[in-house]
mmCIF file of the N, C-alpha and C atoms, coordinates in Angstrom:
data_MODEL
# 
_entry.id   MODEL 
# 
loop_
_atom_site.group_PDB 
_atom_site.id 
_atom_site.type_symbol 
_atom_site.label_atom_id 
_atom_site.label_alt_id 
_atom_site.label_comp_id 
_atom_site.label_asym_id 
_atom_site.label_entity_id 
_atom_site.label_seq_id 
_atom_site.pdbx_PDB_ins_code 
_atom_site.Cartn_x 
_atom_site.Cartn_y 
_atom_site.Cartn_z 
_atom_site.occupancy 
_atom_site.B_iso_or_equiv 
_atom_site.pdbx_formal_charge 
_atom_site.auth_seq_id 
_atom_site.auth_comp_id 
_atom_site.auth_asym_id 
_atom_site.auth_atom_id 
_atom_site.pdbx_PDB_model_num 
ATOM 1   N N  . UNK A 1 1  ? 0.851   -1.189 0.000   1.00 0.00 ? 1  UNK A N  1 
ATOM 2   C CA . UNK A 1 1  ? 0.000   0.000  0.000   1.00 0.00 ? 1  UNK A CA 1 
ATOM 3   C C  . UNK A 1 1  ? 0.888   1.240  0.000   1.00 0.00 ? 1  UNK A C  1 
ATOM 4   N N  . UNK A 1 2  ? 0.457   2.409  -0.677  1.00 0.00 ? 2  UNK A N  1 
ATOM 5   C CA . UNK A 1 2  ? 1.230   3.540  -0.835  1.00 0.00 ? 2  UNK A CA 1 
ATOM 6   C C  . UNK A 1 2  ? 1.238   4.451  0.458   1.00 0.00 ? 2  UNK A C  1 
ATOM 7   N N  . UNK A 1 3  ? 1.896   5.292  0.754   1.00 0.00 ? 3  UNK A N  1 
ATOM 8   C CA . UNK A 1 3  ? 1.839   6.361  1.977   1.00 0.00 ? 3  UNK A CA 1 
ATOM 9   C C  . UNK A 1 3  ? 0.663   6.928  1.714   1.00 0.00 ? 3  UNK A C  1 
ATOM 10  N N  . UNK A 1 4  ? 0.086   7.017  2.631   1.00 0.00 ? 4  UNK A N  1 
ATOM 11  C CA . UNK A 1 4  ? -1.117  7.884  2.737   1.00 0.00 ? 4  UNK A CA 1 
ATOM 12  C C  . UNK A 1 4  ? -1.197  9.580  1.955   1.00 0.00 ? 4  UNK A C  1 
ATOM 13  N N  . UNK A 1 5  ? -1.913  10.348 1.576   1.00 0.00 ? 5  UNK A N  1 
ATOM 14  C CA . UNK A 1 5  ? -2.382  11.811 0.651   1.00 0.00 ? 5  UNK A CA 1 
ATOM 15  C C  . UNK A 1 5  ? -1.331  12.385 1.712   1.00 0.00 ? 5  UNK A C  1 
ATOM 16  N N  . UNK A 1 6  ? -1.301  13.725 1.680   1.00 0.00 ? 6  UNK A N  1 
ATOM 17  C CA . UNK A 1 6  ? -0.645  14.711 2.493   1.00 0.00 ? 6  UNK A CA 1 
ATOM 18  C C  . UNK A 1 6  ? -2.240  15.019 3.238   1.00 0.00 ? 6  UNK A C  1 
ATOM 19  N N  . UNK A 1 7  ? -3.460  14.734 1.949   1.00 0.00 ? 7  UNK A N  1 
ATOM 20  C CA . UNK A 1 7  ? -5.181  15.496 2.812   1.00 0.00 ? 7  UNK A CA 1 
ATOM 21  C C  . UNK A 1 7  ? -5.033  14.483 3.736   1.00 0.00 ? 7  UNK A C  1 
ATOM 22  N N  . UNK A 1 8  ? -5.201  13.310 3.643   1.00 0.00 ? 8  UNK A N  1 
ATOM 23  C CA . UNK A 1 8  ? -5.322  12.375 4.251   1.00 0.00 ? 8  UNK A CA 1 
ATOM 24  C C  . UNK A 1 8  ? -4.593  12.953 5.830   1.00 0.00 ? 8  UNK A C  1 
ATOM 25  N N  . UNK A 1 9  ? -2.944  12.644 5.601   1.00 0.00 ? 9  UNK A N  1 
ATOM 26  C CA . UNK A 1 9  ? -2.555  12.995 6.858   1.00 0.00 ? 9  UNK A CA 1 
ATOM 27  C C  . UNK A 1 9  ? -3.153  14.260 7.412   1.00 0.00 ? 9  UNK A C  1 
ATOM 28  N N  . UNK A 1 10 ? -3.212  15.245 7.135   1.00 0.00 ? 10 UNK A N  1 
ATOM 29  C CA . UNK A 1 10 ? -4.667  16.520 7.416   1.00 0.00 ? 10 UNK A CA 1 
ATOM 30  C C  . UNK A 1 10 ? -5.733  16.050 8.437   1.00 0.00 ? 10 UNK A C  1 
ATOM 31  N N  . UNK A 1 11 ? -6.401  15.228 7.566   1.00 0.00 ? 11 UNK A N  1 
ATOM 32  C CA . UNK A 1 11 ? -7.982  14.410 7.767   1.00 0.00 ? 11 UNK A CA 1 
ATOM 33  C C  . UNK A 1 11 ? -7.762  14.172 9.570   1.00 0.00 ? 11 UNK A C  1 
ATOM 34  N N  . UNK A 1 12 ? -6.384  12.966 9.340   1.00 0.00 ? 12 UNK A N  1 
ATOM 35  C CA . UNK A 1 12 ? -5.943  12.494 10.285  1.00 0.00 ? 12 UNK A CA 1 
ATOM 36  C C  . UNK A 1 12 ? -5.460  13.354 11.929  1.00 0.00 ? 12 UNK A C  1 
ATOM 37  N N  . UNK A 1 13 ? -4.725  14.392 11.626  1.00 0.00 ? 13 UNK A N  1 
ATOM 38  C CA . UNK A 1 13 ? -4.353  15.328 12.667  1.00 0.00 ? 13 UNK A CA 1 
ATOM 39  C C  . UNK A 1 13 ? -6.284  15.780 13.025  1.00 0.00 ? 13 UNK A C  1 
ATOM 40  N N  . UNK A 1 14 ? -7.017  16.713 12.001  1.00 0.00 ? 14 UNK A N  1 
ATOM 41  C CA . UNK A 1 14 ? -8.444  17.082 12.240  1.00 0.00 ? 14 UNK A CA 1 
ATOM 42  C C  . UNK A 1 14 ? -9.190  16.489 13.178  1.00 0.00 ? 14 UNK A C  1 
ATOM 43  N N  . UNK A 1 15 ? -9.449  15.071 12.818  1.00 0.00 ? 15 UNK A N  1 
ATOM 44  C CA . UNK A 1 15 ? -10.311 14.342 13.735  1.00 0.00 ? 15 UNK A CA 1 
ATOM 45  C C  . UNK A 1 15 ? -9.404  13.823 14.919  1.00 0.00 ? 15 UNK A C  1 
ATOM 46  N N  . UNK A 1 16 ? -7.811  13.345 14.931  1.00 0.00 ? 16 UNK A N  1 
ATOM 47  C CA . UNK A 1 16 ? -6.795  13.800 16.390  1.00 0.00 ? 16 UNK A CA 1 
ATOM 48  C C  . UNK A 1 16 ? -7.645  14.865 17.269  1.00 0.00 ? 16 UNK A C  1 
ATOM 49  N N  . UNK A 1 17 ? -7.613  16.027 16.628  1.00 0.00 ? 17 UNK A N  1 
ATOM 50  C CA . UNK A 1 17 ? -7.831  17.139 17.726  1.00 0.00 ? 17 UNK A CA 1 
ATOM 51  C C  . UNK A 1 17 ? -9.819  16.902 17.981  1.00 0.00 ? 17 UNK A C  1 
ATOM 52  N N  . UNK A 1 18 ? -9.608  16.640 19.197  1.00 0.00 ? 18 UNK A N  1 
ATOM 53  C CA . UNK A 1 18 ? -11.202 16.683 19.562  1.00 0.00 ? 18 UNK A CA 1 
ATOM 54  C C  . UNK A 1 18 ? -11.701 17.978 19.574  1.00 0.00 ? 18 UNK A C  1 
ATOM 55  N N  . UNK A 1 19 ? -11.608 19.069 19.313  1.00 0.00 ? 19 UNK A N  1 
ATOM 56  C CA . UNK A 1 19 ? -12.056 20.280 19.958  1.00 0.00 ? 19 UNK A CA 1 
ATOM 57  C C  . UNK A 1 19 ? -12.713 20.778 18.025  1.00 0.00 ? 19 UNK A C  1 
ATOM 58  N N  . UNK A 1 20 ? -11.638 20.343 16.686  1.00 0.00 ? 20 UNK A N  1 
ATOM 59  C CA . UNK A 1 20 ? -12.326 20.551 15.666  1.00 0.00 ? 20 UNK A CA 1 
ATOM 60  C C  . UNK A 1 20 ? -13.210 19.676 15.149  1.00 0.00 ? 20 UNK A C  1 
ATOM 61  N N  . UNK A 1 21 ? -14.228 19.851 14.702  1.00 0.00 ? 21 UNK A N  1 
ATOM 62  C CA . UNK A 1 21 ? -15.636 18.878 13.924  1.00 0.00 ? 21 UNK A CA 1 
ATOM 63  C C  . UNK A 1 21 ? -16.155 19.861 12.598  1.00 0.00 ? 21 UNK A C  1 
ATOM 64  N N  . UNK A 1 22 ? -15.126 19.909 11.624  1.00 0.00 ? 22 UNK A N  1 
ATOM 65  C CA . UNK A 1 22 ? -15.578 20.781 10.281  1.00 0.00 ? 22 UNK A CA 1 
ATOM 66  C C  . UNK A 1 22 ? -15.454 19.561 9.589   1.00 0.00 ? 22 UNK A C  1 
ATOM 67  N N  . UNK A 1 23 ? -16.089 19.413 8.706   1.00 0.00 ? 23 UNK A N  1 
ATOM 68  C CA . UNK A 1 23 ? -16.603 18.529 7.195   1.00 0.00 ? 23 UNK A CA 1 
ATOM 69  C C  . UNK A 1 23 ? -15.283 18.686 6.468   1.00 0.00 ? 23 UNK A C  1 
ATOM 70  N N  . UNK A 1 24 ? -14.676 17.329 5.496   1.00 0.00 ? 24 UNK A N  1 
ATOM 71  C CA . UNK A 1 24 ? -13.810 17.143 5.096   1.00 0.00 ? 24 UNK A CA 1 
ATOM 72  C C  . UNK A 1 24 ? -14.246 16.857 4.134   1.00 0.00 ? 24 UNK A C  1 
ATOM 73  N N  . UNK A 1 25 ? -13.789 17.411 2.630   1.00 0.00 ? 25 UNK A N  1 
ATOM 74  C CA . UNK A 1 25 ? -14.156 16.914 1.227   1.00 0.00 ? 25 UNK A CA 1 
ATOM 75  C C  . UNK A 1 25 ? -12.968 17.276 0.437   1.00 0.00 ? 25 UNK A C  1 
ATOM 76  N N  . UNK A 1 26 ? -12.502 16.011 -0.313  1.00 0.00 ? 26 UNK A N  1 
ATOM 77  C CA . UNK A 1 26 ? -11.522 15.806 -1.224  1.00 0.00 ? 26 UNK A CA 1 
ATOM 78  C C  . UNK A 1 26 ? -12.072 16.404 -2.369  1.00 0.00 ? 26 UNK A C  1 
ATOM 79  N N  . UNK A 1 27 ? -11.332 17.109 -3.149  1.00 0.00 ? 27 UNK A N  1 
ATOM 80  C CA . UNK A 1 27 ? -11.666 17.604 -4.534  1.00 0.00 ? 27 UNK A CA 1 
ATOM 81  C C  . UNK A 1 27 ? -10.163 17.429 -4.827  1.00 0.00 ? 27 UNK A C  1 
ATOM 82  N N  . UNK A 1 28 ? -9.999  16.863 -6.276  1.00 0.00 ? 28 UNK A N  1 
ATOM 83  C CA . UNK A 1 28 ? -8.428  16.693 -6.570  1.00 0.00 ? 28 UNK A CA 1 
ATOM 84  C C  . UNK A 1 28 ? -8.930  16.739 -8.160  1.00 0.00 ? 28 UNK A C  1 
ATOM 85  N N  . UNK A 1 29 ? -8.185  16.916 -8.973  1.00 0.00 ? 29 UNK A N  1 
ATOM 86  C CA . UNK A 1 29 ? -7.744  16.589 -11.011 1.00 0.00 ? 29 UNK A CA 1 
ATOM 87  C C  . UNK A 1 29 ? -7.521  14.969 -10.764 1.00 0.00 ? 29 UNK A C  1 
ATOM 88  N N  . UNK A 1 30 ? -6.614  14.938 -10.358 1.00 0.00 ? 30 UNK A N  1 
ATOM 89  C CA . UNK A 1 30 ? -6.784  12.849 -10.646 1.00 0.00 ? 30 UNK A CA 1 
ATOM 90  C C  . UNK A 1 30 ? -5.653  12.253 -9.259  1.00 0.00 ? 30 UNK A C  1 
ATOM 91  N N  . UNK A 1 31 ? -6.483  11.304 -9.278  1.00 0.00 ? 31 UNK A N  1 
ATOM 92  C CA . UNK A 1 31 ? -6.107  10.191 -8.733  1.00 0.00 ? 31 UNK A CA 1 
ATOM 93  C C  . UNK A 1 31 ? -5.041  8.949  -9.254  1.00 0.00 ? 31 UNK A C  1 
ATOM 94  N N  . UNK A 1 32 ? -3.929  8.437  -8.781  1.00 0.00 ? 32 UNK A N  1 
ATOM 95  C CA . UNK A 1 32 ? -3.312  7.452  -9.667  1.00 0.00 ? 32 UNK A CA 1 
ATOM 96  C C  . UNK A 1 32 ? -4.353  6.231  -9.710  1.00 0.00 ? 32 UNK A C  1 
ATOM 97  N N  . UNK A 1 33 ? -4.391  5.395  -10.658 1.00 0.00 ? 33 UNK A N  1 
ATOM 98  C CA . UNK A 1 33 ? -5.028  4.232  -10.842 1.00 0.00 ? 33 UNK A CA 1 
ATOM 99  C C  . UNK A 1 33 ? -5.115  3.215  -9.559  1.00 0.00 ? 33 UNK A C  1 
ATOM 100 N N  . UNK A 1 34 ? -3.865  2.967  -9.233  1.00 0.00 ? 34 UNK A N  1 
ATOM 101 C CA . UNK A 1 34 ? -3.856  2.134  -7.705  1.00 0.00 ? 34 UNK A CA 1 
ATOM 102 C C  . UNK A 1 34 ? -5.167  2.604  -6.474  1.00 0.00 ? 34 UNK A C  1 
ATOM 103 N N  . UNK A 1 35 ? -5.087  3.927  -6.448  1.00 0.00 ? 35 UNK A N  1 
ATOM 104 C CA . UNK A 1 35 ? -5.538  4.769  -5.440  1.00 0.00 ? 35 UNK A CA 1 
ATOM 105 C C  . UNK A 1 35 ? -6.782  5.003  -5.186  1.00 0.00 ? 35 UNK A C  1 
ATOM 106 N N  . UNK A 1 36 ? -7.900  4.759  -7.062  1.00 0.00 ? 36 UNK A N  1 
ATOM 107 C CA . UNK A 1 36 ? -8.878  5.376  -6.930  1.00 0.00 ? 36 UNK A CA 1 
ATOM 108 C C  . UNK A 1 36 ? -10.100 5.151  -5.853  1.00 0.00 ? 36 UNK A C  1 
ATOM 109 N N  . UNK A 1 37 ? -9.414  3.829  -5.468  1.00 0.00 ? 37 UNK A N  1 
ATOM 110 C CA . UNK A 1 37 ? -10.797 3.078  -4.779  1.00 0.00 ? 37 UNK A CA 1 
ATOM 111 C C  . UNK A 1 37 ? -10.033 2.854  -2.914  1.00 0.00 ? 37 UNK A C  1 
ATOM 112 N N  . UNK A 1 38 ? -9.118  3.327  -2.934  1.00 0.00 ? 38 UNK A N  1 
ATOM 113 C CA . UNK A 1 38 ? -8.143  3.680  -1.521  1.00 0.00 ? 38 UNK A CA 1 
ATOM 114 C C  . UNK A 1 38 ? -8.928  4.705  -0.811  1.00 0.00 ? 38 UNK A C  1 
ATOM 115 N N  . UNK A 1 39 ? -7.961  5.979  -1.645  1.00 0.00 ? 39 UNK A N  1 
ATOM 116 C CA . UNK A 1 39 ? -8.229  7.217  -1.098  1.00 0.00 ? 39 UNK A CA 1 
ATOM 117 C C  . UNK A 1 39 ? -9.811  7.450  -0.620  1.00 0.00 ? 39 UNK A C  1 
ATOM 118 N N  . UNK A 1 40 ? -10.959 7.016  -1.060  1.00 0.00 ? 40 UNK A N  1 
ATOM 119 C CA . UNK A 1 40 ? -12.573 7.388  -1.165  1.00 0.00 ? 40 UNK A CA 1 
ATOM 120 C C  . UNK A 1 40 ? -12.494 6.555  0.426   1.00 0.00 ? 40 UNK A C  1 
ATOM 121 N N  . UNK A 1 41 ? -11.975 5.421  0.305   1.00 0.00 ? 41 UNK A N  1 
ATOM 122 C CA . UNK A 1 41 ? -12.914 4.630  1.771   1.00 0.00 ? 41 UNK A CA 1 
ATOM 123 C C  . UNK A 1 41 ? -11.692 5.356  2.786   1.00 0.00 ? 41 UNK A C  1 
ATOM 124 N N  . UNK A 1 42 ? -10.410 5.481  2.706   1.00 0.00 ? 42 UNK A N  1 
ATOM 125 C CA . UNK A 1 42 ? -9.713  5.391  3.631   1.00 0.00 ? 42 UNK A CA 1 
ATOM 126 C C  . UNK A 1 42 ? -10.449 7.023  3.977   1.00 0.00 ? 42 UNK A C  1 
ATOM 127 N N  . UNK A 1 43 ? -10.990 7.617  3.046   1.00 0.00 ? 43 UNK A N  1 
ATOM 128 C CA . UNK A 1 43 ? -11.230 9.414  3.388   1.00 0.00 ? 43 UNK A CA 1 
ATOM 129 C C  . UNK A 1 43 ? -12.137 8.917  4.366   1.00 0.00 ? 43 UNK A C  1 
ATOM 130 N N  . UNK A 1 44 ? -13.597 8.319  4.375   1.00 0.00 ? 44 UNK A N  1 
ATOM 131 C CA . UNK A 1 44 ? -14.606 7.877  4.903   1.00 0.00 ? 44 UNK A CA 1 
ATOM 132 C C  . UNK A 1 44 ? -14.343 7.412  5.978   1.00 0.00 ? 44 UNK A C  1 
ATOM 133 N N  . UNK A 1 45 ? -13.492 6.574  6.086   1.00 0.00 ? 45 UNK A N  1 
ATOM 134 C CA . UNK A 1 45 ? -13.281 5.685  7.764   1.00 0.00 ? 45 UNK A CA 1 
ATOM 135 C C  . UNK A 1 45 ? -12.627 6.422  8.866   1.00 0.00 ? 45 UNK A C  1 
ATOM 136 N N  . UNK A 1 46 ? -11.867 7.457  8.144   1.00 0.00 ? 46 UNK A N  1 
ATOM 137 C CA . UNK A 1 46 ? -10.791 8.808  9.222   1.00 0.00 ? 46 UNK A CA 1 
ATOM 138 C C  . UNK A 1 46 ? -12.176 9.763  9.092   1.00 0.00 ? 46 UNK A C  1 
ATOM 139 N N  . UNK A 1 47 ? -13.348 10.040 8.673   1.00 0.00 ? 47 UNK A N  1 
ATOM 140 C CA . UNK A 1 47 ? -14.165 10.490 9.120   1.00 0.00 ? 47 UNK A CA 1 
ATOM 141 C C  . UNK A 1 47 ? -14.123 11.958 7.882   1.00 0.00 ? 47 UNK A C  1 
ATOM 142 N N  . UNK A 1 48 ? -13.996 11.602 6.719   1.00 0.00 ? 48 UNK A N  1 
ATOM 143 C CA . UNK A 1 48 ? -14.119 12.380 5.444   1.00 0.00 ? 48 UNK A CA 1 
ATOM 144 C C  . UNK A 1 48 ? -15.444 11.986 4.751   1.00 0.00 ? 48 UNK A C  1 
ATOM 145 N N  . UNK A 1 49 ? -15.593 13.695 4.532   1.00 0.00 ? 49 UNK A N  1 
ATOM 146 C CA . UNK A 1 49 ? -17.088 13.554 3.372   1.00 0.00 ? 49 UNK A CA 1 
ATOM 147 C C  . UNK A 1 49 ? -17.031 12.796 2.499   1.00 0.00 ? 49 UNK A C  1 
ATOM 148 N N  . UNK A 1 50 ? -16.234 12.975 1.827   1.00 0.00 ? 50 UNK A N  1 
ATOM 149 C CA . UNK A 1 50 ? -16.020 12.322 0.469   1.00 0.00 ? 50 UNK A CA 1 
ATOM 150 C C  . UNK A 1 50 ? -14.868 12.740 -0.169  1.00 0.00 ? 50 UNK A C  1 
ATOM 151 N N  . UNK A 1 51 ? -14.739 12.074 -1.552  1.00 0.00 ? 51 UNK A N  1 
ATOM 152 C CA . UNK A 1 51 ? -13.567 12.496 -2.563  1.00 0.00 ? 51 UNK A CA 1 
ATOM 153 C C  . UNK A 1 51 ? -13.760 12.132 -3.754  1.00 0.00 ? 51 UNK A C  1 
ATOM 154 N N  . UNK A 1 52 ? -13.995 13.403 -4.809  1.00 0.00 ? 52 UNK A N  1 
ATOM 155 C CA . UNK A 1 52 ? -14.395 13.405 -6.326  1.00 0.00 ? 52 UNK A CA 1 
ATOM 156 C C  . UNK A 1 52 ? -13.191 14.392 -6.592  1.00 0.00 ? 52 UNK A C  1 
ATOM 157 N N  . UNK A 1 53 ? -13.456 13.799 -8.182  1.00 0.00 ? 53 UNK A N  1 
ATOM 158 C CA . UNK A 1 53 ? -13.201 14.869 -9.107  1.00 0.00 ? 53 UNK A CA 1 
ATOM 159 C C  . UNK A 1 53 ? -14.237 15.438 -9.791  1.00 0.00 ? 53 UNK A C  1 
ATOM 160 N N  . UNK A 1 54 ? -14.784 15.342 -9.622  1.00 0.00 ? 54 UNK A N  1 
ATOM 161 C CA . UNK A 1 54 ? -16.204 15.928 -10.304 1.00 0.00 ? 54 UNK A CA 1 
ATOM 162 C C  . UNK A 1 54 ? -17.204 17.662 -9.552  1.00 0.00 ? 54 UNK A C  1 
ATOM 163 N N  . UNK A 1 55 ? -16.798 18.387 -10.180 1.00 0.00 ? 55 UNK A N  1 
ATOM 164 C CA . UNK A 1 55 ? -16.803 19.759 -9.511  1.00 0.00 ? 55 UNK A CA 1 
ATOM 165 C C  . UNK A 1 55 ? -19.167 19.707 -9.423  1.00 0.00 ? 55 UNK A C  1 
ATOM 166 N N  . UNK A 1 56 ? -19.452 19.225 -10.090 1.00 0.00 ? 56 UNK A N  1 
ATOM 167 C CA . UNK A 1 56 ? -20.625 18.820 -9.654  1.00 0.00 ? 56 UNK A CA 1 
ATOM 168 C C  . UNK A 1 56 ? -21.104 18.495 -8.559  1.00 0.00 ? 56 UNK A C  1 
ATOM 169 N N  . UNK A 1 57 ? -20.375 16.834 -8.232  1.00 0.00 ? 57 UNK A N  1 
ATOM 170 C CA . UNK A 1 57 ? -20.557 16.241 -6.748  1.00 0.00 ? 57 UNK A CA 1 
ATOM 171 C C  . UNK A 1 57 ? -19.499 16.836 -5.719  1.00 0.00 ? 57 UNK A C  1 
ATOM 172 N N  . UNK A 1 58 ? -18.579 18.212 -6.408  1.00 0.00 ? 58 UNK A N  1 
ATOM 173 C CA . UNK A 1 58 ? -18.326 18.476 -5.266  1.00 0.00 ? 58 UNK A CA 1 
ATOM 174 C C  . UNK A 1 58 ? -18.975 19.816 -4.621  1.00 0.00 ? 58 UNK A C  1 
ATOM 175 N N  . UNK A 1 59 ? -20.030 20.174 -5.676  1.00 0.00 ? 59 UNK A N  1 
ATOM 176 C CA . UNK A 1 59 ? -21.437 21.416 -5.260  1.00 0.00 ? 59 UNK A CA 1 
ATOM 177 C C  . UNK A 1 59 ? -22.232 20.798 -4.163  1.00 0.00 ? 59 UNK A C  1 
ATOM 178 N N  . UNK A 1 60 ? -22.433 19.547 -4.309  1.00 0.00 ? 60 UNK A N  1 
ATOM 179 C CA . UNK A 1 60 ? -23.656 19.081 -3.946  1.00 0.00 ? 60 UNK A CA 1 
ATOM 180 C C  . UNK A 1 60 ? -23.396 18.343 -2.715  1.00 0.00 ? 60 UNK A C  1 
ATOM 181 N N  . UNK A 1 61 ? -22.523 17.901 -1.995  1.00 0.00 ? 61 UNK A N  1 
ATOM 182 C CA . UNK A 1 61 ? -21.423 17.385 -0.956  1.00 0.00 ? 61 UNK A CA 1 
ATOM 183 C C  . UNK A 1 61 ? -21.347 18.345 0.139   1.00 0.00 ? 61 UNK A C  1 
ATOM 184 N N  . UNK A 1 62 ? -20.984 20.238 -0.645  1.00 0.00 ? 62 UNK A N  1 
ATOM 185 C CA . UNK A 1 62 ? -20.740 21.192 -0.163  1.00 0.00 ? 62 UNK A CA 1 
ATOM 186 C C  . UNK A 1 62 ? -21.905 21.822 0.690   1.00 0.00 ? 62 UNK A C  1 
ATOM 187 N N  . UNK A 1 63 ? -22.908 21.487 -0.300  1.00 0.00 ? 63 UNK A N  1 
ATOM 188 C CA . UNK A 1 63 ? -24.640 22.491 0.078   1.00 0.00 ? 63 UNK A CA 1 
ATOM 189 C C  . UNK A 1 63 ? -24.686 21.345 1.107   1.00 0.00 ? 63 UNK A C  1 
ATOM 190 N N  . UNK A 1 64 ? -25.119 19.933 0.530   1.00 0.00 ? 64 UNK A N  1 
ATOM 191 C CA . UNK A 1 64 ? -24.943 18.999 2.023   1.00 0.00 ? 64 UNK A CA 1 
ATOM 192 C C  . UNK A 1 64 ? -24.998 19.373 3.179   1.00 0.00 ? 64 UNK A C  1 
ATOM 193 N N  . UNK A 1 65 ? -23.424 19.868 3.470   1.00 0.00 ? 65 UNK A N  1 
ATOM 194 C CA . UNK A 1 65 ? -22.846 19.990 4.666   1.00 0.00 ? 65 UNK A CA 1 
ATOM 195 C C  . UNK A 1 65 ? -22.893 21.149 5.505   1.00 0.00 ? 65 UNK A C  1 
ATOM 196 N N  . UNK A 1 66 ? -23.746 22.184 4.311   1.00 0.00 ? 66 UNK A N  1 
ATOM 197 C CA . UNK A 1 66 ? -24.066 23.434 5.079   1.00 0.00 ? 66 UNK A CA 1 
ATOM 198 C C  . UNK A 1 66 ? -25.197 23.556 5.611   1.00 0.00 ? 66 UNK A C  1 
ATOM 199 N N  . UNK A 1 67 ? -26.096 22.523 4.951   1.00 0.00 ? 67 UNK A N  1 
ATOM 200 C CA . UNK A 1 67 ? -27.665 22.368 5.419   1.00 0.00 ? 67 UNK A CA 1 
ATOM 201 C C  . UNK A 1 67 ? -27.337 21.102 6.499   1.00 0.00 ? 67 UNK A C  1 
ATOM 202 N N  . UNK A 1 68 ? -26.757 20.176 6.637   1.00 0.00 ? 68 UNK A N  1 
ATOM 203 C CA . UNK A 1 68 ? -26.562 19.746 7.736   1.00 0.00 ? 68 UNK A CA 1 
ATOM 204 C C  . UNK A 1 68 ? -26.145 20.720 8.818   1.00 0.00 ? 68 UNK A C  1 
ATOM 205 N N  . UNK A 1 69 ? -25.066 21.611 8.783   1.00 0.00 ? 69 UNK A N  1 
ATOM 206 C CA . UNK A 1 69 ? -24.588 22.343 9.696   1.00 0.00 ? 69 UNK A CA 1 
ATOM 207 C C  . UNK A 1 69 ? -25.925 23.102 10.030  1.00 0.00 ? 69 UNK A C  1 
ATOM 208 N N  . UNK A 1 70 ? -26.350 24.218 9.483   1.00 0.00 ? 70 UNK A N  1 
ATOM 209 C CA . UNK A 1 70 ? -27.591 24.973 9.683   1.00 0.00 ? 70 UNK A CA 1 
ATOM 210 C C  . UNK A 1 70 ? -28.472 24.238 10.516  1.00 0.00 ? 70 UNK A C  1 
ATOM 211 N N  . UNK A 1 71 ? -28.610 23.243 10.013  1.00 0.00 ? 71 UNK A N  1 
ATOM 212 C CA . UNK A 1 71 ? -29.833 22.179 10.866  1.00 0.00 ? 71 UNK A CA 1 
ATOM 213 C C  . UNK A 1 71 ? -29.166 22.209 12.619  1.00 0.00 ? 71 UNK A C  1 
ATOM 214 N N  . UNK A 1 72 ? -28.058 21.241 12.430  1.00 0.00 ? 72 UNK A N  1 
ATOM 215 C CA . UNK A 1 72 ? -27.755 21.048 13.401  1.00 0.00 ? 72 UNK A CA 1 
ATOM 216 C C  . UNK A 1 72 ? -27.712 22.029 14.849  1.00 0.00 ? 72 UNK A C  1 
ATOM 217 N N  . UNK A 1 73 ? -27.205 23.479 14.231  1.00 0.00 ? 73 UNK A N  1 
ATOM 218 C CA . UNK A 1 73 ? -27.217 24.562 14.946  1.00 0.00 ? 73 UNK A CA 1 
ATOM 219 C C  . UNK A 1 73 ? -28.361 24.963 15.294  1.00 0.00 ? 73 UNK A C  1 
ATOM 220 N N  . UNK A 1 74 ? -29.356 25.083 14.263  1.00 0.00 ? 74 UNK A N  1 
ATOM 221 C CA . UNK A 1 74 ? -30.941 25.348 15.055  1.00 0.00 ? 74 UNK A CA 1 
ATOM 222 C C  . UNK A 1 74 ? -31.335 24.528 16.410  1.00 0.00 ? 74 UNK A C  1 
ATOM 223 N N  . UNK A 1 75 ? -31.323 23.301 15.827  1.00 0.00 ? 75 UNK A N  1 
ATOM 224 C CA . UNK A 1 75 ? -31.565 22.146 17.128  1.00 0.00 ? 75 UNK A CA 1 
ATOM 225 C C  . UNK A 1 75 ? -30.746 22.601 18.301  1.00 0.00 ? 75 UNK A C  1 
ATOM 226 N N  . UNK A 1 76 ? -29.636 22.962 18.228  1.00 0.00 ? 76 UNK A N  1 
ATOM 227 C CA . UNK A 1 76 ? -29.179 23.069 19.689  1.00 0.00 ? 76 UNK A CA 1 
ATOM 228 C C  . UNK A 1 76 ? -29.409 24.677 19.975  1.00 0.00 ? 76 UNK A C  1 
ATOM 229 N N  . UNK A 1 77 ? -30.187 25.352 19.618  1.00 0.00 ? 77 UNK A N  1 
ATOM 230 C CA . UNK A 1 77 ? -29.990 27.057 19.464  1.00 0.00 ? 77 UNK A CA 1 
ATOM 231 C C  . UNK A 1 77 ? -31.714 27.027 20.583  1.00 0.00 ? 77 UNK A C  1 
# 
């Protein structure tokens, strides 16, 4: 298996620190072939939104996470 992204190690320190809880989403141009199906679960299991290249799913990932956030904040407000 290859060394982990540089996001990845990121991802990794993020969810380390208990005190940050912001949404993690990969947007990259490409992926090596080995990787494509790595990087997506290993993003997911360290506690990442996701990871596209697709500037589409990465609109729609984004609104997601702001209407989750919004939500969430009402409920405790």
């Amino acid at each position: 298996m290859t060394q982990p992204s540089a996001g990845l190690e990121l991802l990794k320190r993020i969810r380390d620190d208990k005190k940050l809880s912001i949404p993690v989403i990969f947007y990259h141009g490409s992926v090596p072939q080995d990787e494509l199906e790595m990087r997506p679960r290993l993003s997911l299991e360290m506690g990442g939104g996701g990871t596209t290249y697709s500037p589409g799913q990465l609109l729609v990932w984004t609104v997601r996470e702001l209407v989750r956030t919004v939500l969430n904040e009402e409920e405790t407000s």
